[in-house]
LUMPASE-433990 format. One record per residue (C-alpha): y, x, z; residue in one letter; residue number from 1. Coordinates in nm, 2 decimals. Example, Ala and Ser with C-alpha at 12.3 -4.5 7.8 and 13.67 -1.06 7.14 Angstrom:
<rs>
<r><north>-0.45</north><east>1.23</east><up>0.78</up><type>A</type><seq>1</seq></r>
<r><north>-0.11</north><east>1.37</east><up>0.71</up><type>S</type><seq>2</seq></r>
</rs>
This chain:
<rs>
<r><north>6.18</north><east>12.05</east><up>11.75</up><type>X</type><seq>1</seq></r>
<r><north>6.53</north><east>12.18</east><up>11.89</up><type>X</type><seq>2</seq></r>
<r><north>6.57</north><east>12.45</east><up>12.15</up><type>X</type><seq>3</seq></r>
<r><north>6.79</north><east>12.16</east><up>12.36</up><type>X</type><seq>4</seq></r>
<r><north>6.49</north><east>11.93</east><up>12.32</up><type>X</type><seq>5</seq></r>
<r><north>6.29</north><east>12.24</east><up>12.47</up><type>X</type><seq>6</seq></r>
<r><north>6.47</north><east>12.31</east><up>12.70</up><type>X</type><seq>7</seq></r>
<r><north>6.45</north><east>11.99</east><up>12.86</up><type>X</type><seq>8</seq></r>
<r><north>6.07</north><east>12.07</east><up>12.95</up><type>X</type><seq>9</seq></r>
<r><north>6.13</north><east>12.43</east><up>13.08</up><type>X</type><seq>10</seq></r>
<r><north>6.47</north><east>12.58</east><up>13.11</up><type>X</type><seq>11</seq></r>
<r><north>6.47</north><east>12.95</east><up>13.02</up><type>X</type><seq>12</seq></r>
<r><north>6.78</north><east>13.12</east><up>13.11</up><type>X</type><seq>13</seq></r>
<r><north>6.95</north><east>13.46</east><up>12.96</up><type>X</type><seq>14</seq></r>
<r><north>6.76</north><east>13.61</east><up>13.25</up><type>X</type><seq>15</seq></r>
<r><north>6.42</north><east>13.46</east><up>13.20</up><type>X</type><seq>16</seq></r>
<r><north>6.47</north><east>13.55</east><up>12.83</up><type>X</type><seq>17</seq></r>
<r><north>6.56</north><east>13.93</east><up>12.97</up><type>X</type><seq>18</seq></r>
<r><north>6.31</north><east>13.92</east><up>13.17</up><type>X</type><seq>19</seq></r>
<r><north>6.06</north><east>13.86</east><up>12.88</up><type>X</type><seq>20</seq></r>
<r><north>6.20</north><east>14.14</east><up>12.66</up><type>X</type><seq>21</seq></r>
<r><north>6.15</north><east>14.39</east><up>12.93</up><type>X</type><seq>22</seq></r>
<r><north>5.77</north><east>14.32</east><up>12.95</up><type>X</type><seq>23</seq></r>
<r><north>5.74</north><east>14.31</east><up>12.59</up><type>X</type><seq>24</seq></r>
<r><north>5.92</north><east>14.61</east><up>12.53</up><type>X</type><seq>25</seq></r>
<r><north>5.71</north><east>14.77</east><up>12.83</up><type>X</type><seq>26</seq></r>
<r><north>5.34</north><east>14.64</east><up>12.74</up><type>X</type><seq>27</seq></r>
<r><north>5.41</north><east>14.66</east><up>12.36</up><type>X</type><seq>28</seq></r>
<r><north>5.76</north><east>14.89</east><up>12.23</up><type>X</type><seq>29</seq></r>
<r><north>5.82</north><east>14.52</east><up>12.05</up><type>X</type><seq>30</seq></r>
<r><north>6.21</north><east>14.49</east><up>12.11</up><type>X</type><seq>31</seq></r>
<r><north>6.30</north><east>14.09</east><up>12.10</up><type>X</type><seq>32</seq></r>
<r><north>6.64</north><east>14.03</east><up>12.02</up><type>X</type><seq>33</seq></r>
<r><north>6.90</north><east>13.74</east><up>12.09</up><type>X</type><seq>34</seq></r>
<r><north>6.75</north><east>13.56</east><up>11.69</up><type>X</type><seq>35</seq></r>
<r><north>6.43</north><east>13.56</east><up>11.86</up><type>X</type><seq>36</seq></r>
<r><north>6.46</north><east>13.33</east><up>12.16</up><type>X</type><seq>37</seq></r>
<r><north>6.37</north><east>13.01</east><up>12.01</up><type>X</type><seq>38</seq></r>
<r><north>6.05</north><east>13.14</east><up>11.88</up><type>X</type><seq>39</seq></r>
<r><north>5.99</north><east>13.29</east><up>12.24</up><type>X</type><seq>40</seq></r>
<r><north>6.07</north><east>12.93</east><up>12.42</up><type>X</type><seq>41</seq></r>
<r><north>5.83</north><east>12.78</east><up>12.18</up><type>X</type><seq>42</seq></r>
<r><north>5.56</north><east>13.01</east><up>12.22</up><type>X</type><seq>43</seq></r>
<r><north>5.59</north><east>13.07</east><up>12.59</up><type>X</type><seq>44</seq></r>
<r><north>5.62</north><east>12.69</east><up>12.68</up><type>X</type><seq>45</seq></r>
<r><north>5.27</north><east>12.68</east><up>12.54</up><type>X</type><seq>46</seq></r>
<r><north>5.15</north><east>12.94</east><up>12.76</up><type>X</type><seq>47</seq></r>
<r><north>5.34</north><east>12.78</east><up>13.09</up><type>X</type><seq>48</seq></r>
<r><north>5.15</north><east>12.43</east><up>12.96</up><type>X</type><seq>49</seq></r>
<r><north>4.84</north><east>12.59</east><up>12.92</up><type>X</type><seq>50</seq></r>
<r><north>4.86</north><east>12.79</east><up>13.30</up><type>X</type><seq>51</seq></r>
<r><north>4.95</north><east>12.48</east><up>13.51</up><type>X</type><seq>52</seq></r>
<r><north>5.29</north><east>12.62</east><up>13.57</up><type>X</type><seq>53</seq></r>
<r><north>5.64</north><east>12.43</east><up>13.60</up><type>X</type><seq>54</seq></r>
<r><north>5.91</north><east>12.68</east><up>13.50</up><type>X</type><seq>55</seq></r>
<r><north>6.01</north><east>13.02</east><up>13.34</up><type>X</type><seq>56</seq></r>
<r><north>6.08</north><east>13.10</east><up>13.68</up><type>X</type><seq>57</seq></r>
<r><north>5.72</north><east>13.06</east><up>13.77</up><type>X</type><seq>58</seq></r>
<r><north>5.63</north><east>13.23</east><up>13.43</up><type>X</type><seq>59</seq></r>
<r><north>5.85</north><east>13.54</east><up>13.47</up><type>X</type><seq>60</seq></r>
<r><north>5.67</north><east>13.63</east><up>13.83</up><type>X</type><seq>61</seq></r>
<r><north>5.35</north><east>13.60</east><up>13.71</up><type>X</type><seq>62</seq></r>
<r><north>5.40</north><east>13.83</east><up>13.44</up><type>X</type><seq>63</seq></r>
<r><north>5.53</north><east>14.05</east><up>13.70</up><type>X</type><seq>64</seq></r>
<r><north>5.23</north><east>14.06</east><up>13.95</up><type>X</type><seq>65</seq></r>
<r><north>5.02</north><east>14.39</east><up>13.95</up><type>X</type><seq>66</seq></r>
<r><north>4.68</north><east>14.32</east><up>13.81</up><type>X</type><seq>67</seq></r>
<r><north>4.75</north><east>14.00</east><up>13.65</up><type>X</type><seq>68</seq></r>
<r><north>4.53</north><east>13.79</east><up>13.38</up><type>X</type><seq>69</seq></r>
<r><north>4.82</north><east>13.74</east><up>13.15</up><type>X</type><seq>70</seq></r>
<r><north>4.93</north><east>14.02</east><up>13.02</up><type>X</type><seq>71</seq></r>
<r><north>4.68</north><east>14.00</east><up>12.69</up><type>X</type><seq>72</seq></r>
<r><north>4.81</north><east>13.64</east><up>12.62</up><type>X</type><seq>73</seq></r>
<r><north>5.19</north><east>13.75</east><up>12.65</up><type>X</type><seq>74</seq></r>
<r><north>5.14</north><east>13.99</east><up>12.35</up><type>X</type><seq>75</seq></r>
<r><north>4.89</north><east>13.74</east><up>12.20</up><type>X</type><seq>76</seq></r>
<r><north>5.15</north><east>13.49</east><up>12.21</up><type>X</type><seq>77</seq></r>
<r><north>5.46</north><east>13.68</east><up>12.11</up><type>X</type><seq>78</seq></r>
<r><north>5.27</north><east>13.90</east><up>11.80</up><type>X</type><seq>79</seq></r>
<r><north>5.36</north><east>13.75</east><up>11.51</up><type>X</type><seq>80</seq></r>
<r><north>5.06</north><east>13.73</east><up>11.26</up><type>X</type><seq>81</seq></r>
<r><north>5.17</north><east>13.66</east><up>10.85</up><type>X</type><seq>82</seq></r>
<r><north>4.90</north><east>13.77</east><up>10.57</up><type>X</type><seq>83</seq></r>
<r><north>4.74</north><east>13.69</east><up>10.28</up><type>X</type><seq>84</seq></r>
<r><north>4.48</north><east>13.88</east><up>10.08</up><type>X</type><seq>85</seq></r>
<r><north>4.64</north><east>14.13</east><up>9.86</up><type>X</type><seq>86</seq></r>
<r><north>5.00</north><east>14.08</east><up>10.01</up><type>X</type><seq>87</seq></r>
<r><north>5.21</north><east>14.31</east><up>9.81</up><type>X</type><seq>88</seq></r>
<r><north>4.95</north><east>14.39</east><up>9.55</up><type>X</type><seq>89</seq></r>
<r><north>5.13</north><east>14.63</east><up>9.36</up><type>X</type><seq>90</seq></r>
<r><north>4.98</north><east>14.85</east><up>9.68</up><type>X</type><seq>91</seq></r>
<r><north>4.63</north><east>14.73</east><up>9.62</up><type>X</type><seq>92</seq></r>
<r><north>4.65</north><east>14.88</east><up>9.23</up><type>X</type><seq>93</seq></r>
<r><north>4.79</north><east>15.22</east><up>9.33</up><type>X</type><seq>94</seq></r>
<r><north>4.52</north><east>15.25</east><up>9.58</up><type>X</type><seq>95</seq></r>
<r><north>4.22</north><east>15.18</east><up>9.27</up><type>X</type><seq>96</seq></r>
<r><north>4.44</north><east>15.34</east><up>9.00</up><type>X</type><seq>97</seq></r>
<r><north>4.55</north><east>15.70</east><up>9.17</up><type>X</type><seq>98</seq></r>
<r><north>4.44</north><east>15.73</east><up>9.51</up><type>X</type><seq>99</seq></r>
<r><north>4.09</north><east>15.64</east><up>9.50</up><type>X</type><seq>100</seq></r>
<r><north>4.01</north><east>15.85</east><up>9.15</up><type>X</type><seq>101</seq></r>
<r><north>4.18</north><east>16.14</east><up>9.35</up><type>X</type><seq>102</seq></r>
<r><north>3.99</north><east>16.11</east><up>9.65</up><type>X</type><seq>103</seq></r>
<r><north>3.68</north><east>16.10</east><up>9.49</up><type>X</type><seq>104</seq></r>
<r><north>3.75</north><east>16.46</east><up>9.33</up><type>X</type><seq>105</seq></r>
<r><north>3.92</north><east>16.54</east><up>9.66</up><type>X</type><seq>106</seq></r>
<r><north>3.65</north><east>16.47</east><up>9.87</up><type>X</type><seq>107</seq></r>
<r><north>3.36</north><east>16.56</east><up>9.64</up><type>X</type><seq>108</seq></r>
<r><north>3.22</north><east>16.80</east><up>9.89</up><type>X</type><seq>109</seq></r>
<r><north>3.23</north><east>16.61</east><up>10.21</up><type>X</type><seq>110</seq></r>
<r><north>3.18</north><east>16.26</east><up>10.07</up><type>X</type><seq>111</seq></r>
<r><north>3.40</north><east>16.08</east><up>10.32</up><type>X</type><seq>112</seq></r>
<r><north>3.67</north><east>15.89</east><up>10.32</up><type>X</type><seq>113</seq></r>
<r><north>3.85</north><east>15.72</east><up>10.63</up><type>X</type><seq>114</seq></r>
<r><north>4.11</north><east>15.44</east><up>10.55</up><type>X</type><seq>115</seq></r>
<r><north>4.31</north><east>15.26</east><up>10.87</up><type>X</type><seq>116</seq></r>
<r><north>4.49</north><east>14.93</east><up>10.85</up><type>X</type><seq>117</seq></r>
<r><north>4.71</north><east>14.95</east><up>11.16</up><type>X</type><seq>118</seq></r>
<r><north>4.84</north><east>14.58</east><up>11.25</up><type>X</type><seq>119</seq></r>
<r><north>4.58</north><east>14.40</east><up>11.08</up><type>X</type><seq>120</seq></r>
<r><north>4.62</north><east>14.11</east><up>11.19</up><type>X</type><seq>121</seq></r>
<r><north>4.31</north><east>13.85</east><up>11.07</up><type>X</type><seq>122</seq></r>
<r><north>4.17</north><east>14.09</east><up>10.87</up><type>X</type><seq>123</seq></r>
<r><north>4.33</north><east>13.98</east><up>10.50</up><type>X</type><seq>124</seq></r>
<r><north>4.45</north><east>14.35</east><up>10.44</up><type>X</type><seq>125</seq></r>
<r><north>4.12</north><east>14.56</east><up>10.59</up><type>X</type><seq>126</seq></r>
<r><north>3.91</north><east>14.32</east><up>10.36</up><type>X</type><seq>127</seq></r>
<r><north>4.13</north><east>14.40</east><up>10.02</up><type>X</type><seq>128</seq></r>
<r><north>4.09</north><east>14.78</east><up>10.11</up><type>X</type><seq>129</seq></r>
<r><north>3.71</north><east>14.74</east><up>10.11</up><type>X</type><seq>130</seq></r>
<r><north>3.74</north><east>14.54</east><up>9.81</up><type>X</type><seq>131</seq></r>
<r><north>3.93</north><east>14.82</east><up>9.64</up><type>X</type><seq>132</seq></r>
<r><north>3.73</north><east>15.09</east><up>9.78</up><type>X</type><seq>133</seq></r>
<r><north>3.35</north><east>14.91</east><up>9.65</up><type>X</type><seq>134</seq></r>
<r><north>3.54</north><east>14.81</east><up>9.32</up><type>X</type><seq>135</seq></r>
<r><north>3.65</north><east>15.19</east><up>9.26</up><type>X</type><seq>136</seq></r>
<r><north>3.44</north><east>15.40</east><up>9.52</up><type>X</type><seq>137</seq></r>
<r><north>3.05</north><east>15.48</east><up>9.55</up><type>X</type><seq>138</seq></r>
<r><north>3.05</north><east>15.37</east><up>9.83</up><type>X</type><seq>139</seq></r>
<r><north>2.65</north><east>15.38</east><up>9.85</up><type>X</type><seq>140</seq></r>
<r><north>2.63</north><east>15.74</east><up>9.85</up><type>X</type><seq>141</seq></r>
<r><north>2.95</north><east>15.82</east><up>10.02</up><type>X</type><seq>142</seq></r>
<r><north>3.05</north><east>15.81</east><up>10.41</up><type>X</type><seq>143</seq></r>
<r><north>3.33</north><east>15.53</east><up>10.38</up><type>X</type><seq>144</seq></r>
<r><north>3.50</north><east>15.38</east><up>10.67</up><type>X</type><seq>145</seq></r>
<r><north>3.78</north><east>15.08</east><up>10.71</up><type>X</type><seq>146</seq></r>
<r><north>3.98</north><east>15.12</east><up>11.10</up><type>X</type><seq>147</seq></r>
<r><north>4.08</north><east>14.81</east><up>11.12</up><type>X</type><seq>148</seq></r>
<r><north>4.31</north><east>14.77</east><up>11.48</up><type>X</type><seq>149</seq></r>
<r><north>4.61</north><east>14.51</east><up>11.61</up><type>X</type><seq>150</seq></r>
<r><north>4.75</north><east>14.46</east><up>11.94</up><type>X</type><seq>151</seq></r>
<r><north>4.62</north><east>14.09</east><up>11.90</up><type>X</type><seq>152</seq></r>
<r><north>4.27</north><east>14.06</east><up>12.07</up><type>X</type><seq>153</seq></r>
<r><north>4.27</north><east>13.67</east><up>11.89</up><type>X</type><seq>154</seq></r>
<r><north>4.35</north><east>13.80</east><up>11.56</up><type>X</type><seq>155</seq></r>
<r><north>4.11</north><east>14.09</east><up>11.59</up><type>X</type><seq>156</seq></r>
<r><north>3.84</north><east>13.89</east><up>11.65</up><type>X</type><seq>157</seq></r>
<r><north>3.90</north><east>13.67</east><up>11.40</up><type>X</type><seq>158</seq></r>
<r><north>3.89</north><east>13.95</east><up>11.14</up><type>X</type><seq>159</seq></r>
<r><north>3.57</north><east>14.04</east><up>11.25</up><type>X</type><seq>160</seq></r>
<r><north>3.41</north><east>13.71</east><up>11.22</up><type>X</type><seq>161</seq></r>
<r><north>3.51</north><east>13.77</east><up>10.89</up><type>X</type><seq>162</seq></r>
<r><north>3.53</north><east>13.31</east><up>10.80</up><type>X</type><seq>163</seq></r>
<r><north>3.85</north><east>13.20</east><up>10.65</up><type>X</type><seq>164</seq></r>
<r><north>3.95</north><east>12.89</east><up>10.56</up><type>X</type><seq>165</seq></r>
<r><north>3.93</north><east>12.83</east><up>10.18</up><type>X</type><seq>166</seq></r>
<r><north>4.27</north><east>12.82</east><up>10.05</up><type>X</type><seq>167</seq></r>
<r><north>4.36</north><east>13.14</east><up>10.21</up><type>X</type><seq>168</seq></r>
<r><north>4.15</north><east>13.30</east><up>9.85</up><type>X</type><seq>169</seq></r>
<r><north>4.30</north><east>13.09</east><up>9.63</up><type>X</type><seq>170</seq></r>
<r><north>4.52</north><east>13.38</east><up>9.50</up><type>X</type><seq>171</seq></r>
<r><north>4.23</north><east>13.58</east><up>9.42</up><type>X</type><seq>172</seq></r>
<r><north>4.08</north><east>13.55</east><up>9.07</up><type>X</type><seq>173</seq></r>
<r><north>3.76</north><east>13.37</east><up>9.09</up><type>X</type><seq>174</seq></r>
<r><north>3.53</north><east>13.66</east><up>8.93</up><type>X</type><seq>175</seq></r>
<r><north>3.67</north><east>13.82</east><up>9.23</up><type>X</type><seq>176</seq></r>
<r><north>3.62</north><east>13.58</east><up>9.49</up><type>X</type><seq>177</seq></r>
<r><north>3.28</north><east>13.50</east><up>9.38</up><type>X</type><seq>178</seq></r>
<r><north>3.18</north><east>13.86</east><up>9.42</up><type>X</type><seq>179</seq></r>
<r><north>3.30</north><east>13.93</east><up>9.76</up><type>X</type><seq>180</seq></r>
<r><north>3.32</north><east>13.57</east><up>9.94</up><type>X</type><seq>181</seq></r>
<r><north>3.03</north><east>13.32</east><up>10.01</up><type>X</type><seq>182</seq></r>
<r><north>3.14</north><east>12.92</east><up>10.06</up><type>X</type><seq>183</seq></r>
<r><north>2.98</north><east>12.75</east><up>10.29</up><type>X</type><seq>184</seq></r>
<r><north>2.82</north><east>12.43</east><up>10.27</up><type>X</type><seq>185</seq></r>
<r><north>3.14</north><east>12.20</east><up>10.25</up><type>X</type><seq>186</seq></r>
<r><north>3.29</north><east>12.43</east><up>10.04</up><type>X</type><seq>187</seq></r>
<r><north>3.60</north><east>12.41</east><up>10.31</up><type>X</type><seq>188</seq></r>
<r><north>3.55</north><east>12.78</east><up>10.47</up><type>X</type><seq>189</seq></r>
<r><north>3.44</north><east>13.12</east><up>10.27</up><type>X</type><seq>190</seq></r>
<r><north>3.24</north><east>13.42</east><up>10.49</up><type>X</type><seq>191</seq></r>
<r><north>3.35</north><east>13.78</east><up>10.38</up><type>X</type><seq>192</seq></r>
<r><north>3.00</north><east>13.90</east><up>10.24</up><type>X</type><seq>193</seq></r>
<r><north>2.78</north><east>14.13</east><up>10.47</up><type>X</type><seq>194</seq></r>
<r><north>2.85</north><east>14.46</east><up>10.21</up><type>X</type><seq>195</seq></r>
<r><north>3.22</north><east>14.41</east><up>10.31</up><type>X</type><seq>196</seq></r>
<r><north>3.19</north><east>14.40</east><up>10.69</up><type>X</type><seq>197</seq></r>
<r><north>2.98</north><east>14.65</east><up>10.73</up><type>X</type><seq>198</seq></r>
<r><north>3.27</north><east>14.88</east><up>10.59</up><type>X</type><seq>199</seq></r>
<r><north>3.49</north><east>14.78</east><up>10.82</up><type>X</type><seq>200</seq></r>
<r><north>3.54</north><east>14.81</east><up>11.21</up><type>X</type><seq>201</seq></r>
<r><north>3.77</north><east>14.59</east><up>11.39</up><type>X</type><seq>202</seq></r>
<r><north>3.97</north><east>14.72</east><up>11.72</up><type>X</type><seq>203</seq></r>
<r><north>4.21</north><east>14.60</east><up>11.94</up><type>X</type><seq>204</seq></r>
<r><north>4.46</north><east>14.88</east><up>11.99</up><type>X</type><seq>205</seq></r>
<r><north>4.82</north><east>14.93</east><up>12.10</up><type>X</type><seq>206</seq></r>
<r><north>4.99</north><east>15.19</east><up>11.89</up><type>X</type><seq>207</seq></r>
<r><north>5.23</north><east>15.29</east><up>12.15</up><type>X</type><seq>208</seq></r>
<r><north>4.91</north><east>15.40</east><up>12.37</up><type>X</type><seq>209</seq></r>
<r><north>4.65</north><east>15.68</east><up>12.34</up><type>X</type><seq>210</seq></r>
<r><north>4.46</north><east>15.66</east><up>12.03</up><type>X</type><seq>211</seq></r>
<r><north>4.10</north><east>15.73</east><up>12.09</up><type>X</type><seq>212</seq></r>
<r><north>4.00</north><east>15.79</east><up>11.71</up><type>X</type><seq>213</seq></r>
<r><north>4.00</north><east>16.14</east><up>11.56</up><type>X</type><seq>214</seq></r>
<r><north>4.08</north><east>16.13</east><up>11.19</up><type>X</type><seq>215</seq></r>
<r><north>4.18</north><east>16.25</east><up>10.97</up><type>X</type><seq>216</seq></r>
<r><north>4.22</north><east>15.95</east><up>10.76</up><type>X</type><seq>217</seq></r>
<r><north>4.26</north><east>15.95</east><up>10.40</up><type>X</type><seq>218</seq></r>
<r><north>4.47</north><east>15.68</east><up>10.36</up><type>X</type><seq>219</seq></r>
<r><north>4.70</north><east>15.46</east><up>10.63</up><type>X</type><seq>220</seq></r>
<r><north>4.83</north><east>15.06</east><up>10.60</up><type>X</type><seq>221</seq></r>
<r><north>5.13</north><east>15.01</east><up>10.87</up><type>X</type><seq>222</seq></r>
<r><north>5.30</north><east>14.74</east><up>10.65</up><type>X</type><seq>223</seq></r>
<r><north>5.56</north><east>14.50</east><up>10.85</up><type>X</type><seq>224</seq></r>
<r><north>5.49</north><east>14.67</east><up>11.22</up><type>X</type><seq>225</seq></r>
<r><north>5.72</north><east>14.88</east><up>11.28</up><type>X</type><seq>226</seq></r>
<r><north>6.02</north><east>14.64</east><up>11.17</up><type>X</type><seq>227</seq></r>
<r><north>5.96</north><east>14.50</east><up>11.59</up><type>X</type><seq>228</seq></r>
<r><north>6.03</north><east>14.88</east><up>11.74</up><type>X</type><seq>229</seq></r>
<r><north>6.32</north><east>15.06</east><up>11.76</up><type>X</type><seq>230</seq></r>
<r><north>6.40</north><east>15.39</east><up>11.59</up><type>X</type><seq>231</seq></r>
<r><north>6.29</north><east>15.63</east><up>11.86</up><type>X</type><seq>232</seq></r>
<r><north>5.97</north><east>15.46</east><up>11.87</up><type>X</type><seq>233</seq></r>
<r><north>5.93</north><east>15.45</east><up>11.49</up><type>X</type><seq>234</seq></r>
<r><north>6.00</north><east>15.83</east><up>11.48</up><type>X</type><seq>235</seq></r>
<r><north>5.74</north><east>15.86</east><up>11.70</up><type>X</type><seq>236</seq></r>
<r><north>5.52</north><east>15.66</east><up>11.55</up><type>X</type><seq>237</seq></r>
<r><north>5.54</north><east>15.76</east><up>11.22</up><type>X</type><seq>238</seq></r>
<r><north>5.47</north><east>16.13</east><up>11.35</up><type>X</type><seq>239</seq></r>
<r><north>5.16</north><east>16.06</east><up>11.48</up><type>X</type><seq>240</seq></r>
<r><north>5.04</north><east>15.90</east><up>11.15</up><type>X</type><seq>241</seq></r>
<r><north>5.12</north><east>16.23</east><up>11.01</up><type>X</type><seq>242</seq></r>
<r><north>4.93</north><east>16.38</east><up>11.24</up><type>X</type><seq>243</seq></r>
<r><north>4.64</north><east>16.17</east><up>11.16</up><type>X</type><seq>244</seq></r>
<r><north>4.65</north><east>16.22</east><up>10.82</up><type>X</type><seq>245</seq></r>
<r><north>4.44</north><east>16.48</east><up>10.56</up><type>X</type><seq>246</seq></r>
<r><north>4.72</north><east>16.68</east><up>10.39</up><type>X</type><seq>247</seq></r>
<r><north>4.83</north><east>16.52</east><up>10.10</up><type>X</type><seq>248</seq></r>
<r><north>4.73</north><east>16.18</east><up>10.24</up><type>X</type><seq>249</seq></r>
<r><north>4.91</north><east>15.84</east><up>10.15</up><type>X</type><seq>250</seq></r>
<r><north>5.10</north><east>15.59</east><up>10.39</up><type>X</type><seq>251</seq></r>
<r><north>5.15</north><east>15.19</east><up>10.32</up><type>X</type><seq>252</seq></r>
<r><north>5.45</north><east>15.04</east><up>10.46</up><type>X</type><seq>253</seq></r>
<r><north>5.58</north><east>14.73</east><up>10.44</up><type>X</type><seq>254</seq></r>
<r><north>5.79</north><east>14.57</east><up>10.15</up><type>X</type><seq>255</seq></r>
<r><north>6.16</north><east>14.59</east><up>10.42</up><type>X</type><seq>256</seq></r>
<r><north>6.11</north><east>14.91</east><up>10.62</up><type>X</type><seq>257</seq></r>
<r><north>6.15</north><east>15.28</east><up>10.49</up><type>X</type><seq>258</seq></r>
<r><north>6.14</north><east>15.60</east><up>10.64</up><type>X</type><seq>259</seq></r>
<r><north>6.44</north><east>15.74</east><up>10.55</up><type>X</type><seq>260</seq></r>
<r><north>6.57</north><east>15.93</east><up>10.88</up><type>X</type><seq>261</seq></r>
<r><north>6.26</north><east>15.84</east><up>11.06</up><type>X</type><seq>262</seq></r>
<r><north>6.04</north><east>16.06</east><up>10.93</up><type>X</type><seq>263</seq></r>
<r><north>6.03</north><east>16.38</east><up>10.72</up><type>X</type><seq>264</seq></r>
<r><north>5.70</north><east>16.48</east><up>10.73</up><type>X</type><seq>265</seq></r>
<r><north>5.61</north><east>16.23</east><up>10.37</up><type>X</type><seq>266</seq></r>
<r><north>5.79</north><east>16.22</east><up>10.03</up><type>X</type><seq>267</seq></r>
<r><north>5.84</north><east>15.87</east><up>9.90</up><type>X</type><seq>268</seq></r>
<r><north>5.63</north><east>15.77</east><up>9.57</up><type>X</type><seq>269</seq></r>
<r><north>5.83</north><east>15.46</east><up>9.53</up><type>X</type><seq>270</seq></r>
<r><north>5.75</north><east>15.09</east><up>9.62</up><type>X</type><seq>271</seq></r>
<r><north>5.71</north><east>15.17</east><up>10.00</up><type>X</type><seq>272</seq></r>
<r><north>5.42</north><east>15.42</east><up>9.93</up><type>X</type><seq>273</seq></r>
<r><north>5.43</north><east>15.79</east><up>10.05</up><type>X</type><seq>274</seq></r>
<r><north>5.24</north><east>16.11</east><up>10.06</up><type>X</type><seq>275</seq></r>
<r><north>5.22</north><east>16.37</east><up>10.35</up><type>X</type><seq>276</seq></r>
<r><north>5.37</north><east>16.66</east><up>10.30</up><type>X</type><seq>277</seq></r>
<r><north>5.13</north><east>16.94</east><up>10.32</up><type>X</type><seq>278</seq></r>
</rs>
């Protein structure tokens, strides 16, 4: 559908579409640029649809009101949510080849280990660190935890639900996928099993805000988040991982973004994978 076909429904002008960016970038640091309109209209024209309302105009001022309802859909609606189990999986292997063997003689005193996936969107990426972590870890005898938070309260619940339809595992060797995933009767959804879940802990949480969790953690995900801030927030950002993080621990990022003159609190291990500098 084209934006002039769109348009004929709702009109959004350059200061509707203005408007829009400044409550994004205030609830959320997401800055939307000028590429990004027609994916707004589409999304938002749902959202006046869905409220009963007849324009952007209408749109804009409730998003404005104090103490409105639609705040939570806004982000839900303008989040973009792209996964897969094992996404970038050369990740996934340096977790079970180097950082889990080291943690384990790391950690063989306290016997805990605290992994976050931060933007995990339905739960794909949480789920492969808990597969990693029972494939390599002892996880019976040890205190192991997946943080699992997005700004997305749709997504997040989702995740923990743990059900996915069943070509979203199709990627995943079947010895695999027979181990960790249960089909149900049509054989058109898979359930993540119970041992899975009950390693990880969903949250809805917006970086930018106070983060109630103390660390430290082992090991962060941010993969494809920070792409949406600018680089005064990422600086910031990235900081507090490092604060969160045990010396010597390892951050994920995704496949396009980088930390060089962000951040120089990590060294870079190659393939978008870094270490804290103790």
């Amino acid at each position: 559908m084209n934006e002039s076909h769109l348009k004929r429904e709702f009109p959004m002008s350059q200061k509707n579409f203005d408007q829009v960016k400044e409550v994004a970038y205030a609830l959320t640091g997401i800055k939307l640029t000028d590429h990004k309109k027609n994916m707004i209209y589409s999304r938002l024209a749902r959202r006046i649809r869905q409220r009963g309302l007849n324009s952007f105009d209408d749109y804009c001022l409730l998003l404005n009101q104090q103490g409105n309802d639609e705040a939570t859909e806004f982000v839900n609606a303008i989040t973009t949510n792209l996964t897969s189990f094992f996404r970038e999986n050369h990740h996934f292997e340096y977790l079970k080849n180097h950082v889990f063997p080291e943690l384990i003689k790391k950690n063989s005193r306290s016997r805990r280990v605290r992994v976050w996936s931060a933007g995990c969107s339905t739960g794909e990426e949480p789920y492969s660190i808990a597969i990693c972590l029972s494939e390599q870890m002892p996880v019976s005898s040890w205190d192991i935890k997946v943080l699992a938070t997005d700004l997305d309260t749709n997504v997040v619940a989702h995740g923990k639900r743990g059900v996915y339809q069943d070509d979203r595992i199709e990627s995943i060797d079947q010895g695999r996928s027979r181990k960790w995933f249960l089909r149900d009767a049509s054989g058109s959804e898979v359930r993540v099993k119970r041992s899975l879940q009950e390693l990880v802990t969903f949250k809805q949480l917006n970086l930018l805000e106070r983060w109630p969790m103390k660390g430290p953690f082992d090991v962060i995900f941010c993969r494809n988040v920070v792409i949406y801030f600018d680089k005064e927030t990422q600086k910031k950002l990235f900081n507090r991982y490092a604060d969160m993080l045990a010396p010597g621990g390892h951050l994920f990022i995704g496949h396009s973004e980088n930390l060089h003159k962000v951040c120089s609190r990590f060294e870079s291990l190659g393939k978008t994978i870094y270490r804290k500098i103790d």
